[in-house]
PyMOL Python script that loads the backbone (N, CA, C, O; Angstrom):
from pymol import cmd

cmd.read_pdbstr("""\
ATOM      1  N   UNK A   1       0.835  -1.178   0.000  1.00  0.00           N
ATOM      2  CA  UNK A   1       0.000   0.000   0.000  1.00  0.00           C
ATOM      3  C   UNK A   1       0.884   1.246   0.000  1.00  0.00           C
ATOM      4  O   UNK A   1       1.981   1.197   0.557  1.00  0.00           O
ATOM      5  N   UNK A   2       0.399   2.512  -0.680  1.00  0.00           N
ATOM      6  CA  UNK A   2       1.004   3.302  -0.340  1.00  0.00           C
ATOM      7  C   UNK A   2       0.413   4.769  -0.120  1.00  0.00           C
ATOM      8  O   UNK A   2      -0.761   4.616  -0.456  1.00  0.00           O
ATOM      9  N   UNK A   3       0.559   6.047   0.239  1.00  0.00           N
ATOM     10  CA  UNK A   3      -0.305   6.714   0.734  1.00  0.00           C
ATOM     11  C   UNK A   3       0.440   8.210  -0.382  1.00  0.00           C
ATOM     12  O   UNK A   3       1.520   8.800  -0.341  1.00  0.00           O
ATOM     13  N   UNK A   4      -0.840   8.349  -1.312  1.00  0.00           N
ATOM     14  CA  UNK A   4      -0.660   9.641  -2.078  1.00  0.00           C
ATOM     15  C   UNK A   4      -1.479  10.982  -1.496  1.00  0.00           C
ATOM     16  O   UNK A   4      -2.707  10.943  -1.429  1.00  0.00           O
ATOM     17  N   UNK A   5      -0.853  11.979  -1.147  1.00  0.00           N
ATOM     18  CA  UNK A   5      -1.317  13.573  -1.148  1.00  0.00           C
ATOM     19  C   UNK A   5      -1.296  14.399  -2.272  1.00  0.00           C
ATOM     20  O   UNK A   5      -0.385  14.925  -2.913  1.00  0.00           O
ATOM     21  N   UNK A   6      -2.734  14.388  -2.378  1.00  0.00           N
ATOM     22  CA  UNK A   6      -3.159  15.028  -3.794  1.00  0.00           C
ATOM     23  C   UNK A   6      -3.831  16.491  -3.560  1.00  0.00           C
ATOM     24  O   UNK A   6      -4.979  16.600  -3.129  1.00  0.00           O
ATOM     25  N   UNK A   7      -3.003  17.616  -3.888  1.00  0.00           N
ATOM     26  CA  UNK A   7      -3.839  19.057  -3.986  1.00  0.00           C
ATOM     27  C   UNK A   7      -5.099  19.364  -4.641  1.00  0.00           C
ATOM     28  O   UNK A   7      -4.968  19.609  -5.840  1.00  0.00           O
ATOM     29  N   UNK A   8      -5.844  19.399  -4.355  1.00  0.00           N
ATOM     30  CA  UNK A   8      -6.985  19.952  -5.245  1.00  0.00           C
ATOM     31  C   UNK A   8      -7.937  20.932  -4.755  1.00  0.00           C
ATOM     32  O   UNK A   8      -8.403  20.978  -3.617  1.00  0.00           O
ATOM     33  N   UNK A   9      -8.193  21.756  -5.784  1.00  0.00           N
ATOM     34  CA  UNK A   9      -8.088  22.685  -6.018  1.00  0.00           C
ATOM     35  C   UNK A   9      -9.758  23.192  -6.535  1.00  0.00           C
ATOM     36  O   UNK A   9     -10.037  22.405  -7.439  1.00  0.00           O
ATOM     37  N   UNK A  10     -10.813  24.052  -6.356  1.00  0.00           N
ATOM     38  CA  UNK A  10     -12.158  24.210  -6.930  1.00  0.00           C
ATOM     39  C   UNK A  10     -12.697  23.603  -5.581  1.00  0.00           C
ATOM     40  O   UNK A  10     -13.914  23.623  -5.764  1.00  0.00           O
ATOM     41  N   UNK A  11     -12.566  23.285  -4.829  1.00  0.00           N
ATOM     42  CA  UNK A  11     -13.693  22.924  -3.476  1.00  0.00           C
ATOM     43  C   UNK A  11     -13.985  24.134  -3.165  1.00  0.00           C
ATOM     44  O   UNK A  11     -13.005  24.878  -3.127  1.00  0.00           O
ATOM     45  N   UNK A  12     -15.149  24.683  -2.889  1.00  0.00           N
ATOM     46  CA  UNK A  12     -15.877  25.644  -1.875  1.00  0.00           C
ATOM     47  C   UNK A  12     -16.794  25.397  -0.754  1.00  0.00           C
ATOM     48  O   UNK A  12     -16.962  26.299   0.066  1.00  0.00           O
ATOM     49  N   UNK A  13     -17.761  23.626  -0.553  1.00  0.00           N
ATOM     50  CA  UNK A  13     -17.966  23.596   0.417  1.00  0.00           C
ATOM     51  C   UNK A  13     -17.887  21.946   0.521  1.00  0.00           C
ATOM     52  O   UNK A  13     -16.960  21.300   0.033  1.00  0.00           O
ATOM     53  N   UNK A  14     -19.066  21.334   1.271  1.00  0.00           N
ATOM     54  CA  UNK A  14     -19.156  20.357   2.026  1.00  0.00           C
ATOM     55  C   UNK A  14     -19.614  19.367   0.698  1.00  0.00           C
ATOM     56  O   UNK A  14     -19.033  18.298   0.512  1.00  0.00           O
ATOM     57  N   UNK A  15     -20.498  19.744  -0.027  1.00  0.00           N
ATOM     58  CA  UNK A  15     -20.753  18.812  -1.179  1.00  0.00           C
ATOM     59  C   UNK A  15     -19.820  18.844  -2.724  1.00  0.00           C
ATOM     60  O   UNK A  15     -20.088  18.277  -3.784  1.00  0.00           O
ATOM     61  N   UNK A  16     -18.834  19.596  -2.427  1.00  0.00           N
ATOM     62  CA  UNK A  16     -17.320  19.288  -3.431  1.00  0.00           C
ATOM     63  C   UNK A  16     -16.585  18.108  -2.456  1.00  0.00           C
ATOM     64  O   UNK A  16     -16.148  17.047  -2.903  1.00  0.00           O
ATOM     65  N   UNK A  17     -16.546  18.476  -1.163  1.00  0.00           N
ATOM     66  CA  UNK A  17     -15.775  17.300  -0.854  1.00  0.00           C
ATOM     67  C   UNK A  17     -16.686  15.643  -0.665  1.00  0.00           C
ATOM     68  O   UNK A  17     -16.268  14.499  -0.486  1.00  0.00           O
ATOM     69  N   UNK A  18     -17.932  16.165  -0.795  1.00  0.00           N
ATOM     70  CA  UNK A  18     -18.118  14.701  -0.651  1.00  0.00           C
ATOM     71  C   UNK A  18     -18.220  13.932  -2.644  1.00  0.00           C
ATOM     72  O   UNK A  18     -18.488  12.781  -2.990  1.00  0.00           O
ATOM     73  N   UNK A  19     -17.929  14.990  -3.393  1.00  0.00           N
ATOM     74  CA  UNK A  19     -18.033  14.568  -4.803  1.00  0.00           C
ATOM     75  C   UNK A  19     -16.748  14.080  -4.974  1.00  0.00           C
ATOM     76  O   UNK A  19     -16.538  13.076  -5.655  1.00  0.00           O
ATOM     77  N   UNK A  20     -15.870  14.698  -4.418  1.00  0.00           N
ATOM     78  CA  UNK A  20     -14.000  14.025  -4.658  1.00  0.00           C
ATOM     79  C   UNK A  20     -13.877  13.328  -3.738  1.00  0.00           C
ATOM     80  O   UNK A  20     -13.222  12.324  -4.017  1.00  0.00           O
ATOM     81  N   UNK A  21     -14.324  13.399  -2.370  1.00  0.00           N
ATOM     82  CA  UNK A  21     -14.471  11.681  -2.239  1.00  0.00           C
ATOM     83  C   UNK A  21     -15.000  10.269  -2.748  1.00  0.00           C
ATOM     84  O   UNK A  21     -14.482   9.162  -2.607  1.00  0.00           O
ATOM     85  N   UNK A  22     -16.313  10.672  -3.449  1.00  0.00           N
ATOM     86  CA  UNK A  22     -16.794   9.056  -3.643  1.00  0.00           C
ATOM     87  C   UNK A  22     -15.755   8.769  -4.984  1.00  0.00           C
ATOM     88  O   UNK A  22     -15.092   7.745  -5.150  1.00  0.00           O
ATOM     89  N   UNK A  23     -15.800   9.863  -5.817  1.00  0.00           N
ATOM     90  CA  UNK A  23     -14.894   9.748  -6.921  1.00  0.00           C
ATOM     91  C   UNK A  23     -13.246   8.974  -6.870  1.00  0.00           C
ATOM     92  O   UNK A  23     -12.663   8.337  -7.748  1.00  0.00           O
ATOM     93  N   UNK A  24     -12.841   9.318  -5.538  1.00  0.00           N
ATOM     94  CA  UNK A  24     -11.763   8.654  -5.194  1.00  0.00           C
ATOM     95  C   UNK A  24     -12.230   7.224  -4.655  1.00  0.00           C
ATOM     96  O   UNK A  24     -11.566   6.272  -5.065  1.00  0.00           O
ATOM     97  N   UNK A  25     -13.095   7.004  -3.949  1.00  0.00           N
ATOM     98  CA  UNK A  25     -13.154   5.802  -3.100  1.00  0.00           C
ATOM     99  C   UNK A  25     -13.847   4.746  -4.591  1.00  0.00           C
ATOM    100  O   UNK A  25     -13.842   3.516  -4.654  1.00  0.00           O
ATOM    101  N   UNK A  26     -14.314   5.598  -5.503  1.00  0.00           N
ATOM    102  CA  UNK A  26     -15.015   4.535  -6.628  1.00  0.00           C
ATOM    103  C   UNK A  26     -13.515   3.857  -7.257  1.00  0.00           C
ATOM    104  O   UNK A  26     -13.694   2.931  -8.049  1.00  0.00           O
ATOM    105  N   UNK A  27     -12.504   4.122  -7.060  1.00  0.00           N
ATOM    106  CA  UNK A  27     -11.827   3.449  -8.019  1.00  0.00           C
ATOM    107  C   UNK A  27     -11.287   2.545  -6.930  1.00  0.00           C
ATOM    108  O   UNK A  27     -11.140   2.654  -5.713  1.00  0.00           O
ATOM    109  N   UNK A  28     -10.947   1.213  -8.224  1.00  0.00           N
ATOM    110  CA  UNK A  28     -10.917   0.081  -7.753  1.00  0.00           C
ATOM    111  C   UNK A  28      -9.225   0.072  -7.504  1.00  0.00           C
ATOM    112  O   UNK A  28      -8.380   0.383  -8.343  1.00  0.00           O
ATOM    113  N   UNK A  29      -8.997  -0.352  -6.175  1.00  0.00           N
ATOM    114  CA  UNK A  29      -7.744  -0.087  -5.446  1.00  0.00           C
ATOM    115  C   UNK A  29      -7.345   0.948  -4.542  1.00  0.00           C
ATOM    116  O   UNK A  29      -6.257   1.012  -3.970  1.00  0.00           O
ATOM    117  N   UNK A  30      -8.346   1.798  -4.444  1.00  0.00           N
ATOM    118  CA  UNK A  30      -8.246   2.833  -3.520  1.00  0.00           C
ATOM    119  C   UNK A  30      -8.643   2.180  -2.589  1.00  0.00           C
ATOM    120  O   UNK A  30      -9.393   1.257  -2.909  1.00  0.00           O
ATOM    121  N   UNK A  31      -8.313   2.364  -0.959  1.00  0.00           N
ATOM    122  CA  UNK A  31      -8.524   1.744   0.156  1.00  0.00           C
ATOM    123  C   UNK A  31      -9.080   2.917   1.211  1.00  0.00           C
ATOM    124  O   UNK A  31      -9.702   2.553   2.209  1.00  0.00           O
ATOM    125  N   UNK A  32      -8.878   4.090   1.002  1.00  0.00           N
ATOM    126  CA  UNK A  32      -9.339   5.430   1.512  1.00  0.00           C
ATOM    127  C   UNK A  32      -8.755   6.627   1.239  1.00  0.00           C
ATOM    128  O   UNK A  32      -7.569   6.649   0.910  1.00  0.00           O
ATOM    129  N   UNK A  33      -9.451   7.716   1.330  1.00  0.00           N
ATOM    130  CA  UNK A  33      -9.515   8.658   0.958  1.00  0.00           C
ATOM    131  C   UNK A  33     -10.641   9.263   1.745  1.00  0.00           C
ATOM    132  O   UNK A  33     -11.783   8.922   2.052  1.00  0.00           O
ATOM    133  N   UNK A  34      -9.370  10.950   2.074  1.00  0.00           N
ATOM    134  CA  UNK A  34     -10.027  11.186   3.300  1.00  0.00           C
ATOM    135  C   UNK A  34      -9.610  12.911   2.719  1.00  0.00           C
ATOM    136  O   UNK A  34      -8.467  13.358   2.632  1.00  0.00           O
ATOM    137  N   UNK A  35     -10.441  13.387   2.501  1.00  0.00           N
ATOM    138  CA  UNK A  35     -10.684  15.156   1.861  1.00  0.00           C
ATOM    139  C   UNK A  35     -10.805  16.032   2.460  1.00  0.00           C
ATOM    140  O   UNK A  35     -11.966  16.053   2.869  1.00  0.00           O
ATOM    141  N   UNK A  36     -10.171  16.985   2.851  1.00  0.00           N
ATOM    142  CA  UNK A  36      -9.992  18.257   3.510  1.00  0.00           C
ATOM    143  C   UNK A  36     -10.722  19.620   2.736  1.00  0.00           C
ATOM    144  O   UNK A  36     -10.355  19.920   1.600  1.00  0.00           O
ATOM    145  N   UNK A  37     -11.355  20.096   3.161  1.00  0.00           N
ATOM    146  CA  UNK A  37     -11.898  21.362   2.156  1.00  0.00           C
ATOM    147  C   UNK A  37     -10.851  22.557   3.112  1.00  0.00           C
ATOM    148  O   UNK A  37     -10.083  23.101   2.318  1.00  0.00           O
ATOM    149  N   UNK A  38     -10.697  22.938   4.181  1.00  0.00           N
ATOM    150  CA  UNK A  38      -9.787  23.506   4.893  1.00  0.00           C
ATOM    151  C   UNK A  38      -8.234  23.435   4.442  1.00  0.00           C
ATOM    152  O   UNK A  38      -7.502  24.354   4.808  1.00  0.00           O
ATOM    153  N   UNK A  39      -7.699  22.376   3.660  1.00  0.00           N
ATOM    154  CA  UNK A  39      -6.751  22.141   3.428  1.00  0.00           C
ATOM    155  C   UNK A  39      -6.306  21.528   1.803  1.00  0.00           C
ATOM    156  O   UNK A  39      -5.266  21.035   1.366  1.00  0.00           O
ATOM    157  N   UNK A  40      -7.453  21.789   1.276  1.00  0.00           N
ATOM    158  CA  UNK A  40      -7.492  21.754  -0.223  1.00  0.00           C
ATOM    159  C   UNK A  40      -6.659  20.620  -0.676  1.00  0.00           C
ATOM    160  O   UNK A  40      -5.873  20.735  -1.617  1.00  0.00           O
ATOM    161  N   UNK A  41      -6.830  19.507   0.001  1.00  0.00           N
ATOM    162  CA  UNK A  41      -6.299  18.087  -0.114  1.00  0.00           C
ATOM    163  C   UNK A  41      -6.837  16.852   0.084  1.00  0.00           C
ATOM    164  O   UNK A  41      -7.563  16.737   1.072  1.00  0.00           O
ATOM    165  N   UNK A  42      -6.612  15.632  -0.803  1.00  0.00           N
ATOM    166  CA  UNK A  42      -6.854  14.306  -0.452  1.00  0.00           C
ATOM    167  C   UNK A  42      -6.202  13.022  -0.097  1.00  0.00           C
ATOM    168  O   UNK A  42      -5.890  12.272  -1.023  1.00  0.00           O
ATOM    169  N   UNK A  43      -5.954  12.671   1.138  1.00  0.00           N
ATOM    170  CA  UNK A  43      -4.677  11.848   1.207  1.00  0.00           C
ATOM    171  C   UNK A  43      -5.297  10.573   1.365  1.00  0.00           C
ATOM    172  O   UNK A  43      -6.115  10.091   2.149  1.00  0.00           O
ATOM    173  N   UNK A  44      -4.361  10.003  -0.065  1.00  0.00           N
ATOM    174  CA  UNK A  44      -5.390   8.876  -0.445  1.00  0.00           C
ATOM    175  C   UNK A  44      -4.173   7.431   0.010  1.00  0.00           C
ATOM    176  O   UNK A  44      -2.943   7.448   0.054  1.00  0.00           O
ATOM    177  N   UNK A  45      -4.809   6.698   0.190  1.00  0.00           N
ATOM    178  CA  UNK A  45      -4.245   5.246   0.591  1.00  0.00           C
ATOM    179  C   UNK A  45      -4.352   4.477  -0.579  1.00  0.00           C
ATOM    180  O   UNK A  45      -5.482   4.690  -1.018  1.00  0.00           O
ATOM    181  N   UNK A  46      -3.579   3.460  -1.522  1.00  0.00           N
ATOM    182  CA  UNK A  46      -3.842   2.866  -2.266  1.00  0.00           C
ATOM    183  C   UNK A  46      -2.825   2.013  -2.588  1.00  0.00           C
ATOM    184  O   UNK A  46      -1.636   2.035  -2.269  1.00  0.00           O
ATOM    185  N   UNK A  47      -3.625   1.055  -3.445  1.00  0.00           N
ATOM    186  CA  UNK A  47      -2.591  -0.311  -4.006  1.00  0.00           C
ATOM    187  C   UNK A  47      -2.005   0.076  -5.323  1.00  0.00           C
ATOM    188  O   UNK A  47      -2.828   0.134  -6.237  1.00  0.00           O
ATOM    189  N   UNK A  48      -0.677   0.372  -5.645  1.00  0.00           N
ATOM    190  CA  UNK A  48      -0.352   1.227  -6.943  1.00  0.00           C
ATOM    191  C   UNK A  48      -0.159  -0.190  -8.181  1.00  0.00           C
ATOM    192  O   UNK A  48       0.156  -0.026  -9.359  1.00  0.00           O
ATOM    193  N   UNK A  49      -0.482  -1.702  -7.433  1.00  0.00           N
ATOM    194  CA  UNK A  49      -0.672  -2.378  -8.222  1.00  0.00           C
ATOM    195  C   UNK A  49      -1.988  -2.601  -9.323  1.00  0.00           C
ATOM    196  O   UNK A  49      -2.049  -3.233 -10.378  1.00  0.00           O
ATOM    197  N   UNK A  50      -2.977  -1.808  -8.599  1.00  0.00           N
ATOM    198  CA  UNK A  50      -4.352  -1.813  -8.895  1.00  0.00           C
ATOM    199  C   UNK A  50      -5.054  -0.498  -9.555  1.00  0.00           C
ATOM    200  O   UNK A  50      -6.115  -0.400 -10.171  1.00  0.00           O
ATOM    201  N   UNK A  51      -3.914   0.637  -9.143  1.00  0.00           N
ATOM    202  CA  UNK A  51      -4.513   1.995  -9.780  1.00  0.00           C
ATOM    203  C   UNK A  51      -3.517   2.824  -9.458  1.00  0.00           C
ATOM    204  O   UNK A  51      -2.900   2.511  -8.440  1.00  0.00           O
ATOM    205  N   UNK A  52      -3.039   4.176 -10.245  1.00  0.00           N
ATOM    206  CA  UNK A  52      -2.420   4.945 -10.329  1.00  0.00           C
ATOM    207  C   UNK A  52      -2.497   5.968 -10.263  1.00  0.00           C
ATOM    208  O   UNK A  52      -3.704   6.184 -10.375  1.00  0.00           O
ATOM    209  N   UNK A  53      -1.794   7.254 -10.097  1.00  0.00           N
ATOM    210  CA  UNK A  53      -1.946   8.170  -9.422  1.00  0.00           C
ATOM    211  C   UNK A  53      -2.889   8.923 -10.365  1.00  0.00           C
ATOM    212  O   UNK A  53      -3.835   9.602  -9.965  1.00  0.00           O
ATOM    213  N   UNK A  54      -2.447   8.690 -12.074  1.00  0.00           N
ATOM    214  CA  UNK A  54      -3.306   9.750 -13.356  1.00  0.00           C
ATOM    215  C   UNK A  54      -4.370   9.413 -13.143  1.00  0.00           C
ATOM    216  O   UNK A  54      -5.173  10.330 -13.314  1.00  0.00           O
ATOM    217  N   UNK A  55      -5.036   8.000 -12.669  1.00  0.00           N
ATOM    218  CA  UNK A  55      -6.518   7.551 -12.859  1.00  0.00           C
ATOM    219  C   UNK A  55      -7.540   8.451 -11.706  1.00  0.00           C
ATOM    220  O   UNK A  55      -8.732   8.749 -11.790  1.00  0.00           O
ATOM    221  N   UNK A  56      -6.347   8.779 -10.434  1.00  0.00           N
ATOM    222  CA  UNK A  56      -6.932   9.347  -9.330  1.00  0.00           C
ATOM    223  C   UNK A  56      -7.235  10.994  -9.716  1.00  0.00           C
ATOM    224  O   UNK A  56      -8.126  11.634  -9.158  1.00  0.00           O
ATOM    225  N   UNK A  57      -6.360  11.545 -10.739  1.00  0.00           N
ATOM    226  CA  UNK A  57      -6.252  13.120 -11.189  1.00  0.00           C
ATOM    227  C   UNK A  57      -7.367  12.684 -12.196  1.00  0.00           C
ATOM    228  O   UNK A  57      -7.976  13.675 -12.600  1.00  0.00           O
ATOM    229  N   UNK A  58      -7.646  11.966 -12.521  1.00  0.00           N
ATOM    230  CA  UNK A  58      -8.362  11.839 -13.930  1.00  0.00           C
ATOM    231  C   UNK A  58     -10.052  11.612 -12.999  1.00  0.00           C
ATOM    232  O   UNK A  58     -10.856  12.448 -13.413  1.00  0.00           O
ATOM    233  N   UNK A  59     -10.457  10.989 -12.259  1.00  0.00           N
ATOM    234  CA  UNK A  59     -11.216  10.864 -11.431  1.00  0.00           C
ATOM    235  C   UNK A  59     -11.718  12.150 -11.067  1.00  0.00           C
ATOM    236  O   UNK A  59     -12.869  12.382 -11.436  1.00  0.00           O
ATOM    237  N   UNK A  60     -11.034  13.165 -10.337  1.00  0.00           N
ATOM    238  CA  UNK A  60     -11.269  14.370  -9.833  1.00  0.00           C
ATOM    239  C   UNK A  60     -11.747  15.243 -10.570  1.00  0.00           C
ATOM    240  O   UNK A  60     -12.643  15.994 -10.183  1.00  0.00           O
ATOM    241  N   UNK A  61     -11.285  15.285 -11.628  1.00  0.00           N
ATOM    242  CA  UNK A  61     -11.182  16.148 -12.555  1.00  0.00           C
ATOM    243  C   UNK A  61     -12.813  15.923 -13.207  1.00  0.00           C
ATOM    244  O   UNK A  61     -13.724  16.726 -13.409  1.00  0.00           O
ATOM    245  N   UNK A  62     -12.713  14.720 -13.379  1.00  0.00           N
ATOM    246  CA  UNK A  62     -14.183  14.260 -14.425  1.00  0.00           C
ATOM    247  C   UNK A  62     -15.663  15.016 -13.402  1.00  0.00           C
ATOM    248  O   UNK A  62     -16.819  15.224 -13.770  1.00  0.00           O
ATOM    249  N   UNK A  63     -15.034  15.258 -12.122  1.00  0.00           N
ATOM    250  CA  UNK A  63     -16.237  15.848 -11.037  1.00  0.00           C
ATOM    251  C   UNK A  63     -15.797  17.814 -11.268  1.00  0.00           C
ATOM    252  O   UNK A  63     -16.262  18.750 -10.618  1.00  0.00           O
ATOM    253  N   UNK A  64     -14.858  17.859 -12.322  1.00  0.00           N
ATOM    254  CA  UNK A  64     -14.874  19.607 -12.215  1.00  0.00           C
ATOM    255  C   UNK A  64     -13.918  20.198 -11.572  1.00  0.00           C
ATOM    256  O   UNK A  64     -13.796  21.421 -11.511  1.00  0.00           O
ATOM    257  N   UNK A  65     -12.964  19.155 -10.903  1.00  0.00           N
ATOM    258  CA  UNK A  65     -12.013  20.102  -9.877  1.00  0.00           C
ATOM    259  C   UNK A  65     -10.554  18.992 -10.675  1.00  0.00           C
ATOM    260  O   UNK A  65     -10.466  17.888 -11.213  1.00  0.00           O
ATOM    261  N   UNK A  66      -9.623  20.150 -10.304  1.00  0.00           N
ATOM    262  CA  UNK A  66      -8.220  20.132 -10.574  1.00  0.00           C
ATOM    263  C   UNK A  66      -7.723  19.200  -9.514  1.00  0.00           C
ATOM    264  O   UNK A  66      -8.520  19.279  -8.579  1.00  0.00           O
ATOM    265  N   UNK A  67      -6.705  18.298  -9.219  1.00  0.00           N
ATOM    266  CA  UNK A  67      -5.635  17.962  -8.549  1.00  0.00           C
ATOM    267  C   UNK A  67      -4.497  17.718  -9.179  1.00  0.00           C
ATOM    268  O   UNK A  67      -4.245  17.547 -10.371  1.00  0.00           O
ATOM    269  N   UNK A  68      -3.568  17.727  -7.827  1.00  0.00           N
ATOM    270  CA  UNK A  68      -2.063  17.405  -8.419  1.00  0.00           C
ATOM    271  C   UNK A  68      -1.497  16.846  -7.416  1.00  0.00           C
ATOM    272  O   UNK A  68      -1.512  17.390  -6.311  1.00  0.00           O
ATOM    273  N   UNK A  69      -0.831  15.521  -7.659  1.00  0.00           N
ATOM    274  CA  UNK A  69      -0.126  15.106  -6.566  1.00  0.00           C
ATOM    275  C   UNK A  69       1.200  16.130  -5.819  1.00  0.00           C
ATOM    276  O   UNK A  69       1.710  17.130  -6.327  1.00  0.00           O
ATOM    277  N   UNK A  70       1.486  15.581  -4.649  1.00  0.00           N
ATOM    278  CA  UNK A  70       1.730  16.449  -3.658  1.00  0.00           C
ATOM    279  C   UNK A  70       3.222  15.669  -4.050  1.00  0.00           C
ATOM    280  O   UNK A  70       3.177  14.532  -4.520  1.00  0.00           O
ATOM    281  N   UNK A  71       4.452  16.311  -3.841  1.00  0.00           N
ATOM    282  CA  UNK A  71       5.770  15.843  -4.408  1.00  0.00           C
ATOM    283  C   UNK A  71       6.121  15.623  -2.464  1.00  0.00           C
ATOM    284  O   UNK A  71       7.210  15.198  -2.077  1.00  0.00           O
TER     285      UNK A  71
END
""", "prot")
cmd.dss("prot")
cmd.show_as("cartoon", "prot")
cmd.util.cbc("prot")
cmd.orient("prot")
């Protein structure tokens, strides 16, 4: 497992973060994901055998909001 911090970016309240959450938790290999609107971040837990970080930016994005993994 390994644990990605992803910036993102377009949240303004409580129902952006619950849209980039399910969006994260829908992909298969994510194990959690846990969204900050205070901190304009998602620090996601995952199997990088099962899914990758573009599928997780690509995910977010398809709901309207920007991310970028956290270096």
């Amino acid at each position: 497992m390994q644990t990605q911090i992803l910036d993102v970016q377009g949240m303004s309240c409580d129902a952006c973060v619950g849209h980039v959450t399910r969006a994260l938790r829908g992909l298969g290999g994510v194990l959690s994901a846990a969204v900050s609107l205070s901190d304009h971040e998602a620090i996601v837990v995952y199997d990088p055998a099962a899914v990758q970080v573009s599928q997780m930016l690509e995910a977010v994005a398809d709901e309207g909001y920007v991310a970028a993994p956290r270096a």
